[in-house]
Structures are given as structure tokens and as C-alpha cells.
C-alpha angles and dihedrals in degrees: 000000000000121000113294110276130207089260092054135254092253086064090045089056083040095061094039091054086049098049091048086053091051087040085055088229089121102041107161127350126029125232115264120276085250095052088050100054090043088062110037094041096230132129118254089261104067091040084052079049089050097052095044082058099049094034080057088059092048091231091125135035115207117213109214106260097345103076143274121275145201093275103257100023132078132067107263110183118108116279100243081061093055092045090055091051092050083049090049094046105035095069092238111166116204111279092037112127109249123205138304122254093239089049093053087049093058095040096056100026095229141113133301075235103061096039093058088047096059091042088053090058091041089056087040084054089051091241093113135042119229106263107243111216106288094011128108112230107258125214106264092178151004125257108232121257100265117103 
């Protein structure tokens, strides 16, 4: 980030999130709070300082503890519910393998974390097997139809 300007740095990272928005270089979800302070160079506070800005404006929605997103756009229910949705679509029969932890992260752009999280309700569910050392979970059952 440039030097700090009268108007404040938290504004500077403000208008080039927003012109990145307008640009449609940023369509649906932010990068995380981590990756924006990574490239503008600037502390969490003034990123905190930036959403709120652009949150004020009402150009972007936050979801509590997931990301923020281009108001309007994005797919904001949990992930497990996301994940359910991919096994009941993708014609997967039990016994199937379901996919890897690494391949969850990059389709849905998210955390190992959060990824574990929502496996860890699908097996609580009884929709995937436990993965054994060296083994991919397999589909146990099938979700029901509702979406």
C-alpha cells in the first residue's frame, strides 16, 4: 500500500476493494481478511476499518465466521450443507468413494478446517464412512431428496 494518505489508508484499501468489485474482478466472495492484509500491506484493523466501509455502503454482506461477500451474490448456506447437496447430485451410490479432503477444499475454496468440520457432521449424519489410514470415506448413505 502506498504511503498513508490524508484520507487514510483504511479508505485507500476501501476504494481499491470497490473498484475491483465494479471492475468484476472481485464477483462473489473476498479474500480472506488474512489474504488482504497480505496485499495491501496494512494491519486487521485497518482491513476491519475497510469492510465496515464498504459493508456501510451496503456493497458487500459478511456471513458470521465463512467470508464476506459482493452483496447479492455467493452461496451462503453452511458447507455441510453444500457437501450434501454435491453427494445427492452426484449420483453417488453407498460404497462409492467420496472426495478427498483436499478436493472439497479447492471446490469450494475454503479451509481444511472447515472442511473437516462439515465431514465430521456428514459422518455424524451416517452419510460418510470414517476414512481408515490410507483409505478415501466412502458414502454410507444417501441424503434424502429435500434440498
Amino acid at each position: 500500500m502506498p504511503q498513508a494518505s490524508p484520507r487514510g489508508t483504511y479508505l485507500q484499501v476501501a476504494g481499491a476493494l470497490r473498484e475491483q468489485i465494479e471492475a468484476g474482478e472481485i464477483s462473489e466472495k473476498l479474500p480472506s481478511k488474512a489474504d488482504l492484509r497480505r496485499i495491501h500491506g496494512v494491519g486487521g484493523s485497518t482491513i476491519d476499518r475497510a469492510l465496515a466501509v464498504l459493508k456501510a455502503e451496503g456493497l458487500i454482506e459478511s456471513v458470521q465466521g465463512a467470508a464476506n461477500y459482493v452483496a447479492g451474490t455467493g452461496d451462503r448456506r453452511p458447507l455441510v450443507d453444500k457437501m450434501t447437496d454435491l453427494l445427492r447430485m452426484s449420483g453417488a451410490k453407498p460404497g462409492d468413494p467420496f472426495l478427498t479432503e483436499e478436493e472439497l477444499c479447492e471446490r469450494f475454496r475454503t479451509s481444511r478446517t472447515a472442511v473437516r468440520s462439515a465431514i465430521a457432521k456428514m459422518e455424524g449424519q451416517g452419510l460418510l464412512s470414517g476414512a481408515a489410514p490410507g483409505k478415501r470415506r466412502e458414502v454410507q448413505n444417501l441424503p434424502d431428496d429435500r434440498p
